[in-house]
C-alpha positions as CSV (number, residue, x, y, z in Angstrom):
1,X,0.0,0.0,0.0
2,X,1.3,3.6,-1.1
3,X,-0.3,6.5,0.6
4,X,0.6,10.4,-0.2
5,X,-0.7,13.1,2.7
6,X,-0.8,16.7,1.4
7,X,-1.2,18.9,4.2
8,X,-0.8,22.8,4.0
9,X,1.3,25.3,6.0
10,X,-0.7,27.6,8.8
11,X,-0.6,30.9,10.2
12,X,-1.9,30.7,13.4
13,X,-3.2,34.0,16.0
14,X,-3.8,36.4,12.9
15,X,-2.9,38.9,15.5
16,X,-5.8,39.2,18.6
17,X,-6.7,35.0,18.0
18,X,-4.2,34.3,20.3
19,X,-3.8,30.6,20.2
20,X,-7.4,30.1,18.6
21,X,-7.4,31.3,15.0
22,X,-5.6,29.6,11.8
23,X,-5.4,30.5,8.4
24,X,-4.4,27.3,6.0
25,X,-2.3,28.4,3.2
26,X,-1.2,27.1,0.1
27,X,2.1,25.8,0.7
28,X,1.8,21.9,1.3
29,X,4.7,19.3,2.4
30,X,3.3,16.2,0.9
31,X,4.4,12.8,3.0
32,X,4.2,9.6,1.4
33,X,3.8,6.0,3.3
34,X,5.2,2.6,1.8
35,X,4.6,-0.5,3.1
36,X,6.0,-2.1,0.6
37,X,8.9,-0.2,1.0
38,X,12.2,-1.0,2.8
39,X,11.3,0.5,6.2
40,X,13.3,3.6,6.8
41,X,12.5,7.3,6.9
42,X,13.9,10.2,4.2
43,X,13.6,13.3,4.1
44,X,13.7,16.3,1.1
45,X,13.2,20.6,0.8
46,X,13.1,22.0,4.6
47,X,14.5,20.0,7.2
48,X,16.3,17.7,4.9
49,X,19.7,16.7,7.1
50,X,18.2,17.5,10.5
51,X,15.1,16.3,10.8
52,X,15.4,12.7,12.2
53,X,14.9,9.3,10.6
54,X,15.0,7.2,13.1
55,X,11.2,7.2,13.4
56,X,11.3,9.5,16.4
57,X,10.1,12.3,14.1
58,X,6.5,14.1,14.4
59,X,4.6,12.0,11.7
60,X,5.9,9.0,12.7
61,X,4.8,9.6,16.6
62,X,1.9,10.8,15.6
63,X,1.0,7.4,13.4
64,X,2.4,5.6,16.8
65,X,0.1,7.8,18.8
66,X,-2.7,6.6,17.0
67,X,-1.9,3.0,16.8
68,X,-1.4,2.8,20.3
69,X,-4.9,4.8,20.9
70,X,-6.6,1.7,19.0
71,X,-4.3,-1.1,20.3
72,X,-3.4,-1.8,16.9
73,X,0.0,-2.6,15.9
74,X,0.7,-1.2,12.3
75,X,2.5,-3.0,9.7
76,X,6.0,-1.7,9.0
77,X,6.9,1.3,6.7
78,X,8.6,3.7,4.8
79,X,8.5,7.4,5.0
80,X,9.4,9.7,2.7
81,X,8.9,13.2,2.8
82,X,8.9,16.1,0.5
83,X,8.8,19.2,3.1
84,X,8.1,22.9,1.5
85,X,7.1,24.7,4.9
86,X,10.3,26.2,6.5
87,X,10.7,24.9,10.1
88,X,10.6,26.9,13.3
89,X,9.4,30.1,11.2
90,X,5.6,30.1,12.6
91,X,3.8,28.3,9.6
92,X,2.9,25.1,11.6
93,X,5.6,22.9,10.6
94,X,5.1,20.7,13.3
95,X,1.3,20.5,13.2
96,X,1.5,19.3,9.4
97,X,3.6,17.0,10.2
98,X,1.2,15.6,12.9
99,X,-1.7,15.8,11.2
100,X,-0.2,14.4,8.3
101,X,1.3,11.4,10.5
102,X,-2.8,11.3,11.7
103,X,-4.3,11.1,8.5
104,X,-1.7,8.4,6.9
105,X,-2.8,6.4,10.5
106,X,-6.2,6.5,9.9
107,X,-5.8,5.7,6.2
108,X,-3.5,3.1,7.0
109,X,-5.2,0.9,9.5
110,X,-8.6,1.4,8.0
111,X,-10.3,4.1,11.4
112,X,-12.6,6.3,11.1
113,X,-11.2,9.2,12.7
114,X,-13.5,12.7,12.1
115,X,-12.4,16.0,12.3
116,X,-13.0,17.4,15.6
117,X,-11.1,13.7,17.1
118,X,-8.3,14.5,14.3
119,X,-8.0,18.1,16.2
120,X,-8.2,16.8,19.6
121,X,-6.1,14.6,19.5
122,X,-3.4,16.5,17.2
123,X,-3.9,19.2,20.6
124,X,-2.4,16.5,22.8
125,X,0.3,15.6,20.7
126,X,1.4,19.1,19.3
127,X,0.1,21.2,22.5
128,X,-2.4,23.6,20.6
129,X,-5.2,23.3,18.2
130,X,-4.8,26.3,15.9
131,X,-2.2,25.3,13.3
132,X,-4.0,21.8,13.7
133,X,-7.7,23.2,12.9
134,X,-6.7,24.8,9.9
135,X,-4.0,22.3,8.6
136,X,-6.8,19.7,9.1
137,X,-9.9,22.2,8.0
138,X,-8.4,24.7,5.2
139,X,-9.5,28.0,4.7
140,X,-10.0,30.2,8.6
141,X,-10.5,27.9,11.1
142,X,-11.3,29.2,14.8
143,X,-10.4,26.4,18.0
144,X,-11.5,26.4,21.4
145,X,-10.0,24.8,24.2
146,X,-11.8,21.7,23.8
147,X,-11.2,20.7,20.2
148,X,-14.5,22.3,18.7
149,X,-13.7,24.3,15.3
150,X,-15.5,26.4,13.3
151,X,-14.6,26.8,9.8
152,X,-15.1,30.2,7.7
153,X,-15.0,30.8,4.1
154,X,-12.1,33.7,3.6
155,X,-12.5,36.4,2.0
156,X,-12.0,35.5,-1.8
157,X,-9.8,38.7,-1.9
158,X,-7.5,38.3,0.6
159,X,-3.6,38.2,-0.8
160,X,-1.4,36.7,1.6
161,X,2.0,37.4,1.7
162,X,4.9,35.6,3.9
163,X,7.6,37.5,5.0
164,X,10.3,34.5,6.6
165,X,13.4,35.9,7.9
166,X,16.5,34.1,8.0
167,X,16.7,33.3,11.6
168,X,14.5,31.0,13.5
169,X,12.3,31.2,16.8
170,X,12.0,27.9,18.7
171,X,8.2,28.1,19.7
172,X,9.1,27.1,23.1
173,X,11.4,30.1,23.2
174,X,8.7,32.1,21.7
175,X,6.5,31.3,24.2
176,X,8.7,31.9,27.8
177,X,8.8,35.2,26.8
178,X,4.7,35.6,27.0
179,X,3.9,37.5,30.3
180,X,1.3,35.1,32.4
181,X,-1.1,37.8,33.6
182,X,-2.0,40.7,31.2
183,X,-3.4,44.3,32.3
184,X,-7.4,44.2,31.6
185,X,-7.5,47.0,29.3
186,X,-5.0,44.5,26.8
187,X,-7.2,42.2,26.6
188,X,-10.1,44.1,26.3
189,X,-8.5,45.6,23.3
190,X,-7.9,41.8,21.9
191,X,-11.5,40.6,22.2
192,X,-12.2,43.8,20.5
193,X,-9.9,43.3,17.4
194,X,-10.7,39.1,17.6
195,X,-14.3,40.4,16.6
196,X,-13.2,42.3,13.9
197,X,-10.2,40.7,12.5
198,X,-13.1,37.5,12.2
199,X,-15.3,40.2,10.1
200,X,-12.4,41.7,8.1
201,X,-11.2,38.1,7.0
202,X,-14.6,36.9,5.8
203,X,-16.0,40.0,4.4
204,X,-14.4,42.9,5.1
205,X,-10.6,43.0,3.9
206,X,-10.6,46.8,4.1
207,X,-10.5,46.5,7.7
208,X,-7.6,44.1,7.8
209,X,-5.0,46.9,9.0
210,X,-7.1,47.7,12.4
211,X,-8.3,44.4,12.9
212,X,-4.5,42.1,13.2
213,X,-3.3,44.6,16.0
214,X,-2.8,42.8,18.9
215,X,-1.6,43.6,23.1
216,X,-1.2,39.8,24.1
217,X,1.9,38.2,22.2
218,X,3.3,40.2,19.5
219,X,4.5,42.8,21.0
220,X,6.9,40.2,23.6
221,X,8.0,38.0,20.3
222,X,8.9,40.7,18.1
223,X,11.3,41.8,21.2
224,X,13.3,38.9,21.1
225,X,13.9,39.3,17.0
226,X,14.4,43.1,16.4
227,X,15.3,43.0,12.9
228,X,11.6,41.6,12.2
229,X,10.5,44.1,14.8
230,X,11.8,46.8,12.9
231,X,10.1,45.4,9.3
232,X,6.8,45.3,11.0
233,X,6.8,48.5,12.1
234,X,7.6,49.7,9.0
235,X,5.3,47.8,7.4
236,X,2.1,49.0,10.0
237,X,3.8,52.5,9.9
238,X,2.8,52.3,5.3
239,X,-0.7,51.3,5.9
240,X,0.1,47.6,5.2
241,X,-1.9,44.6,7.1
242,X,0.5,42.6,9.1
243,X,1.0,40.3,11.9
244,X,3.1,37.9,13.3
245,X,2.5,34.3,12.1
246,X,2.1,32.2,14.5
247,X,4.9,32.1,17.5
248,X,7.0,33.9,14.2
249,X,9.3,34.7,13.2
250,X,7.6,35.0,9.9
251,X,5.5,38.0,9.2
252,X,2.1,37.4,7.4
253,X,1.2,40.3,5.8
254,X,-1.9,41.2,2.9
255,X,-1.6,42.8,-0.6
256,X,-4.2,45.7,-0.5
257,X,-5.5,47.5,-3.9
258,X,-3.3,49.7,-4.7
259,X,-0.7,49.0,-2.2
260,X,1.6,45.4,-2.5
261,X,3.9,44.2,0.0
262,X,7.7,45.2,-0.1
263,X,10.3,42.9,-0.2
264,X,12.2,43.4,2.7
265,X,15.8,42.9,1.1
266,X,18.5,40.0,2.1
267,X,17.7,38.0,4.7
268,X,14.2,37.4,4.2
269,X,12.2,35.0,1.7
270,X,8.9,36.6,0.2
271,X,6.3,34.2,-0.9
272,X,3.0,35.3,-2.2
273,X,0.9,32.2,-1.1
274,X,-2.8,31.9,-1.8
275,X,-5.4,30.8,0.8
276,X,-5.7,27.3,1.1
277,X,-9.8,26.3,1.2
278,X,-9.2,22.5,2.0
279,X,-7.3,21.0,4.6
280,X,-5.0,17.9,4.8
281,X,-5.7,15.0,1.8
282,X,-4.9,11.2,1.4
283,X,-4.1,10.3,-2.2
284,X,-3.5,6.5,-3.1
285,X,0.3,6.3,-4.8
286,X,0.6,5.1,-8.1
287,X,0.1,1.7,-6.6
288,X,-2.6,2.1,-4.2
């Protein structure tokens, strides 16, 4: 059996959705599963050389996860991967990889495994459910705490555009620098701008610029890389619609009419990535 996942990359927080919005995007690592195979695991594109193959990588524990879950053992495999989403850069890296490892499970050992279990249980394994709800959704998916998603159409005019720097932010880093109580007047302003970034991605792209300021996270990560701190505030300072994607330090930032993204020079990749609208897929290999 020959199994392909294509999963996409995510923005997660869009700003104020701190740890509950996610934005699939159209930038897919694809994964494929041998059983016929020699068992082993390869990697190609990011993470090729550092990523492990000794099956203690993220897809593989999350097909073990899953297995063990059932009390099923699976039959051995192969894994190769062809990886297009940067790692540690904030476009979910790490919750493709576990979705896609959840998928190819399911797939494999013939489980019916629906979305909202998919998220859950891709929360336990990764630690949050944003990347996961989109990556496993498409298109702008908000997560509570307890798994539930709720999937919105974007905006057929939104432009994305990501900004990845050459330097990486573990997402553990990223997160010990997060205060753990916040003044009640921040978050006030988040729940605010949560409303409306919701609004401006659906319907109302105009709106974009207002609505992906946020009080609870960005400001503390952009402090720990000030040369992205300094291209998003000159890109906020021209009018453009940016935020920090996910725990960064990627910037995700919107083409307006009228008004494009800059490249911001050496150092940084600029990819002009549409808006995924499905999630992660299982495709049968040539001999499926």
């Amino acid at each position: 059996m020959k199994l392909i996942a294509r999963v996409p990359a995510t923005s997660a927080n869009l700003g104020p959705g701190f740890d509950c919005f996610g934005l699939a995007l159209d930038l897919c690592n694809e994964v494929t599963l041998d059983t016929d195979a020699e068992p082993g695991v390869t990697w190609e594109g990011e993470g090729a050389g550092e990523l492990p193959t000794d099956g203690s990588d993220m897809v593989s524990r999350a097909i073990g996860r899953l297995a063990e879950r059932e009390r099923v053992d699976p039959p051995a495999f192969a894994l190769y991967g062809s990886n297009r989403i940067p790692l540690e850069r904030g476009l979910g890296s790490s919750a493709a990889a576990c979705v896609a490892g959840l998928a190819l499970a399911a797939r494999l050992l013939g489980l019916e495994l629906d979305a909202g279990d998919a998220v859950r249980f891709a929360s336990e394994i990764e630690g949050h459910p944003d990347n996961a709800a989109a990556a496993i959704h498409g298109g702008f998916a908000m997560a509570l705490e307890d798994g539930s998603v709720t999937r919105f159409d974007p905006h057929p005019e939104l432009r994305p555009v990501v900004l990845i720097p050459d330097v990486r932010l573990p997402t553990e880093e990223a997160r010990r620098a997060l205060p753990d109580r916040v003044p009640r007047a921040d978050a006030v302003f988040n729940a605010g701008h949560a409303a409306l970034a919701v609004l401006a991605l659906t319907h109302r792209p105009d709106l974009l610029a207002e609505a992906l300021q946020d009080r609870l996270h960005q400001p503390f990560r952009l402090a720990l890389v000030p040369s992205v701190a300094a291209v998003f505030e000159d890109l906020r300072g021209n009018g453009i619609p940016v935020c920090v994607s996910g725990a960064g330090p990627t910037l995700l930032a919107f083409d307006t009419p009228g008004l494009e993204v800059p490249d911001p020079g050496a150092g940084w990749r600029t990819l002009r990535v549409p808006v995924r609208p499905t999630g992660v897929e299982i495709l049968d290999g040539p001999e499926g």
